[in-house]
C-alpha positions in Angstrom: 128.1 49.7 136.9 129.2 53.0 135.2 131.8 51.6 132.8 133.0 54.9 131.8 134.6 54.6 135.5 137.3 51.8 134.0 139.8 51.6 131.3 138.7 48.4 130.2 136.1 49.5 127.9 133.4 47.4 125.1 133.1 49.5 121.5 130.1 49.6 120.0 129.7 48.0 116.6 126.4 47.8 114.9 124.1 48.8 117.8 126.0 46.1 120.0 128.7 46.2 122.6 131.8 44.3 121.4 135.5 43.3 122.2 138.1 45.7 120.9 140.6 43.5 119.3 143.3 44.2 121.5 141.9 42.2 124.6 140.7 39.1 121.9 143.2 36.5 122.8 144.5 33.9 120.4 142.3 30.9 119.6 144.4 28.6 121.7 144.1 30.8 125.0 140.4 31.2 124.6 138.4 29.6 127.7 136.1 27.7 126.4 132.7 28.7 128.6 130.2 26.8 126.9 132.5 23.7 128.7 133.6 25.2 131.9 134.7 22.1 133.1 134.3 20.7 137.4 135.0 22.2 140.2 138.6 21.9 141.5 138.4 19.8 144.6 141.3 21.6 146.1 141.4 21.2 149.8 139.6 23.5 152.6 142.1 23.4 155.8 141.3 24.2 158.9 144.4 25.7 160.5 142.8 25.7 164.1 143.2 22.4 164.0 146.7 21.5 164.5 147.0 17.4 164.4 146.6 17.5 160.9 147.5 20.9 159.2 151.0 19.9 158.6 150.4 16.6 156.8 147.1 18.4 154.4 149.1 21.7 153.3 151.7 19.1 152.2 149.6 17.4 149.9 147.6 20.1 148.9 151.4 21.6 148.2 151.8 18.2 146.3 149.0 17.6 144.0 147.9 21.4 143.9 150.0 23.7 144.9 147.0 25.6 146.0 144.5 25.2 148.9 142.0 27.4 150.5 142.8 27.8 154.9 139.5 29.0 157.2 140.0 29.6 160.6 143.0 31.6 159.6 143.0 34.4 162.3 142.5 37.4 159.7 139.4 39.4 160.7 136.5 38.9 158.5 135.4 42.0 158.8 138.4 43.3 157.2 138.1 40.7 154.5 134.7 42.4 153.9 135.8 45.7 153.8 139.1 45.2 151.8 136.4 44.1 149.4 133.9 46.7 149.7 137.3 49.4 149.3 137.6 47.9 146.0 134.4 48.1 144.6 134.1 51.4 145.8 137.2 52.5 143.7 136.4 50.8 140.7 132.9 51.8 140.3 132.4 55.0 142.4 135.6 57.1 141.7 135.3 58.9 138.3 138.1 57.7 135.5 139.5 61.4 135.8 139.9 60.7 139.9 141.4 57.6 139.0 144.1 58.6 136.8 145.5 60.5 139.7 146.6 57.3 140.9 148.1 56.1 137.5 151.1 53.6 137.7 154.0 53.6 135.9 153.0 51.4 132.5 156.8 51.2 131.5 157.7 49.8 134.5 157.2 46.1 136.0 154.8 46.3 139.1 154.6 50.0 139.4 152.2 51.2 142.0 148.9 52.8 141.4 145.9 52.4 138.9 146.7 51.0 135.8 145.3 48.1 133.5 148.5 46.9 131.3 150.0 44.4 133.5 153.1 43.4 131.1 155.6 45.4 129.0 156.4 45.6 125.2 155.4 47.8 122.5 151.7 48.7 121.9 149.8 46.4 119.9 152.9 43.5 120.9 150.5 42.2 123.8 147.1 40.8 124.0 145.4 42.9 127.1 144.0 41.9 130.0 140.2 42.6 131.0 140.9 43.7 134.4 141.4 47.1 136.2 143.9 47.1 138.7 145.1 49.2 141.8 148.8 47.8 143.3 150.0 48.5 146.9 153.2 48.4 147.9 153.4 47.6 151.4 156.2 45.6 152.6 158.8 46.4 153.5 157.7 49.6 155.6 160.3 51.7 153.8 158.2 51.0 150.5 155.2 51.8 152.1 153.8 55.1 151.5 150.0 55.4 151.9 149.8 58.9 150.2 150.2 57.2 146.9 146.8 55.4 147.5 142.9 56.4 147.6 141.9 59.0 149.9 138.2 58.4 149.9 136.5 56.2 151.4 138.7 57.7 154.6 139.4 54.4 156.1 140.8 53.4 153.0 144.7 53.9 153.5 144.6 52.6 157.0 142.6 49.5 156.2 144.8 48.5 153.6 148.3 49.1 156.2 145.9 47.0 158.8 145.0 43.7 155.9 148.9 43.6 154.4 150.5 43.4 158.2 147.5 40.3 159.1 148.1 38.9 155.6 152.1 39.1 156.1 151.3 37.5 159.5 149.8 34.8 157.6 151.9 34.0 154.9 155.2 33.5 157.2 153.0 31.4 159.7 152.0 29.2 156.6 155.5 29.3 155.3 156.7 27.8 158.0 154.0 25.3 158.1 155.4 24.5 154.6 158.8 23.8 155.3 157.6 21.9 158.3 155.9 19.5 156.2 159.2 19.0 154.3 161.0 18.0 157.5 162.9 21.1 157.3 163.1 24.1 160.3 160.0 26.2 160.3 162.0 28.8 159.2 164.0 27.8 156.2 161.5 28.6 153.3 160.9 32.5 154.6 165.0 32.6 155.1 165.8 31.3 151.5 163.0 33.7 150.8 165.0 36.7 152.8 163.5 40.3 153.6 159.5 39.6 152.3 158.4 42.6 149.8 154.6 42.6 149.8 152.5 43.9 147.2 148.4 43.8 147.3 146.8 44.3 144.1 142.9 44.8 143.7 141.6 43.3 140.4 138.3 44.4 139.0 137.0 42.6 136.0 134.2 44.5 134.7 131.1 42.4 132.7 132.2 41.7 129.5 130.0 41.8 126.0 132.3 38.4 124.5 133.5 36.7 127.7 134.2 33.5 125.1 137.0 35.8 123.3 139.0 37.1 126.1 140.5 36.6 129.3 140.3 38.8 132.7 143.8 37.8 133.5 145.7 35.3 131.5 147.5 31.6 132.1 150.2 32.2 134.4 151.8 31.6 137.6 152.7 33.7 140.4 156.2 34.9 140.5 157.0 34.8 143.8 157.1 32.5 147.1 153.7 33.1 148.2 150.1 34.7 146.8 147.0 34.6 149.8 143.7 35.6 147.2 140.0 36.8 148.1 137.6 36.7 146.2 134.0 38.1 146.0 130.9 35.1 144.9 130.6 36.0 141.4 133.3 33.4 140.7 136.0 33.2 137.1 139.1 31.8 138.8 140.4 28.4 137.1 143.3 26.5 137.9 145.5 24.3 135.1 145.8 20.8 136.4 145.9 17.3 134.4 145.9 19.0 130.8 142.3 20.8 132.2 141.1 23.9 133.4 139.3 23.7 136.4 137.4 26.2 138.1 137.4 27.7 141.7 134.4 28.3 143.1 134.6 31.2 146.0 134.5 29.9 150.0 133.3 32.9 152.0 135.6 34.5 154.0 138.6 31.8 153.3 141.7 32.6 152.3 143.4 30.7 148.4 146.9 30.1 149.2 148.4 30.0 145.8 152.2 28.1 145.7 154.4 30.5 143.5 157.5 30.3 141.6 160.3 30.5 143.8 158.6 27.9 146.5 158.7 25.7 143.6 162.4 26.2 143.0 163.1 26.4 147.1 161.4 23.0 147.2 162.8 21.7 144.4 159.7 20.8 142.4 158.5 18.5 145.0 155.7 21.2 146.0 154.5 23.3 142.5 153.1 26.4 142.1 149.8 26.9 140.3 149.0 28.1 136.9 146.2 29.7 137.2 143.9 32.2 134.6 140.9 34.4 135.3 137.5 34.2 132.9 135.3 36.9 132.7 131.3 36.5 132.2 128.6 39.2 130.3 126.8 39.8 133.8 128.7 40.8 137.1 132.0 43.0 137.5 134.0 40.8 139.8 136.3 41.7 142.3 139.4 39.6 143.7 142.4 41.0 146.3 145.9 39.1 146.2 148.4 39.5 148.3 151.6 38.7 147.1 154.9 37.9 149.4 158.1 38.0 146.9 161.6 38.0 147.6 164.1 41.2 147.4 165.7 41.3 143.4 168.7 41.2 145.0 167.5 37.4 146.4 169.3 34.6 144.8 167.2 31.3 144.9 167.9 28.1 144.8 166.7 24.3 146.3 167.0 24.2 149.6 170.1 22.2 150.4 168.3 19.9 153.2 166.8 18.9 150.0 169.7 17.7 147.6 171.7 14.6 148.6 173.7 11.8 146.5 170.3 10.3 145.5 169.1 13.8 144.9 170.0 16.3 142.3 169.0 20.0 141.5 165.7 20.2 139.6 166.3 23.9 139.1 169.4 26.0 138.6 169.6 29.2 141.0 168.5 32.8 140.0 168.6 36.1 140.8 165.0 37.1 141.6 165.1 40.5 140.0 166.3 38.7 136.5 163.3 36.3 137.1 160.7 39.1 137.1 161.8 41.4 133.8 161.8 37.9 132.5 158.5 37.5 133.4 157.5 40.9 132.8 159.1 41.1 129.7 158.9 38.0 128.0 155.2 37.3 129.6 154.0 34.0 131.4 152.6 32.0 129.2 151.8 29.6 131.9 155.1 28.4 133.5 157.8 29.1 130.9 160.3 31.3 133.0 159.9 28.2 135.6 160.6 25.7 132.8 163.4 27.9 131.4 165.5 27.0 134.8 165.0 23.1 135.1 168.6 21.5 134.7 
């Protein structure tokens, strides 16, 4: 890999590569490799196979809030090449080519290249080790392909072509979701509203001290929604039980990660998943998620099929947009902007 192609960069300190100290995390957020911990048995379903899909995504909702889905209509050969666009950027395009596609670091979710995910002062935040590249691509009128790579030449349409089958997806699983509530098919995507869509490429180059940092830290997604590829090197873990567990990649399925706002929606019965990324001293890796958020205008709250005499609010409504610059702002730090709005 030519690492001078990435911001995330090692220092060299007495002939050895090292960890600048502004991506060491805090003792107590350190992954602890030399333990890795088991494999997180999270569920593989089948959704070709209709007797049964309803009933598993619900407990996988349950007891995960993540499960992986094969048979899931996307094509893989754009699965493949999403992936293959991704390496290509990270590793091929020069770091001067790549700052023409620079996002907006003072601003939450900005578009473009960048590898600062949250805001606050220089030196206030403990950095990532990941590259990044965000899309915005839903709703159309957010959509504007000439902010995004030009080479490889399929790039731009290839990524218009994966967020309208992964949009597919997510409101066909949505509503697979609610379903399994005993609510209409369509009452999670409308509590939801207008879907915005963002598709983010993470690379996390090899790192010199994988045990001091973290390729994206303890958090959960924000949103209603997150579908995730991943390539084989493997470094997602998911929090469950007090443990981190890891998940190894499943070619060409699709991790359906439960965010935020489903949580609140289904008032804590199904939970989102906190979730981190390791690195390793080896292999860059590469993952592609696809997020499906509400508008910041949305206001969320438990679905009222869901609240009766015996059962109260978990979760007090908010405005979505006041959700994310908490989130942005204050950072994750697992689920504490969830926690924040129990009652």
């Amino acid at each position: 890999m030519d690492t001078s192609a990435s911001r995330v960069e090692a220092v060299t300190k007495g002939g050895s590569p090292v960890v600048p100290s502004q991506y060491i995390q805090p003792p107590e957020a350190r992954p602890n490799l030399h333990n890795a911990g088991d494999a997180a048995p999270i569920p593989t379903i089948d959704l070709s196979i209709s007797d049964s899909t309803k009933e598993s995504i619900g407990e996988a909702c349950r007891n995960w809030g993540a499960f992986h889905v094969v048979n899931h209509g996307v094509p893989v050969h754009l699965l493949d090449r999403m992936k293959a666009l991704g390496l290509s950027f990270f590793q091929d395009c020069p770091i001067e080519d790549k700052l023409k596609y620079a996002c907006d670091s003072t601003s939450a979710a900005s578009e473009g290249y960048g590898s600062r995910m949250l805001l606050g002062a220089e030196g206030d935040v403990v950095l990532d080790w990941r590259d990044y590249f965000d899309h915005h691509t839903f709703p159309l009128s957010r959509r504007n392909p000439s902010r995004w790579p030009l080479q490889p030449s399929d790039y731009r349409q290839v990524v218009e072509e994966y967020g309208n089958e992964m949009k597919k997806l997510a409101q066909k699983l949505l509503g697979i979701i609610s379903e399994s509530l005993s609510l209409p098919p369509s009452s999670i995507e409308e509590a939801v509203g207008e879907i915005y869509q963002n598709i983010t490429m993470s690379y996390y180059p090899p790192c010199p001290q994988p045990e001091l940092t973290l390729g994206l830290q303890s958090h959960s997604d924000m949103g209603a929604i997150t579908l995730l590829i991943q390539d084989d090197v493997g470094g997602l873990q998911l929090y469950k039980d007090d443990h981190w567990l890891t998940v190894p990649p499943i070619s060409h399925a699709i991790l359906v990660l439960i965010a935020d706002q489903t949580e609140i929606i289904t008032n804590g019965v199904y939970k989102s998943a906190q979730h981190r990324a390791v690195t390793n001293a080896n292999r860059a890796r590469l993952s592609v998620a696809t997020f499906h958020d509400p508008s910041k205008t949305a206001r969320i709250a438990p679905a009222s099929h869901l609240i009766g005499q015996d059962t109260k609010p978990a979760y007090k409504e908010v405005l979505y947009g006041q959700y994310v610059s908490s989130w942005y702002s204050k950072g994750p730090e697992g689920k504490r902007n969830l926690d924040a709005l129990l009652c």
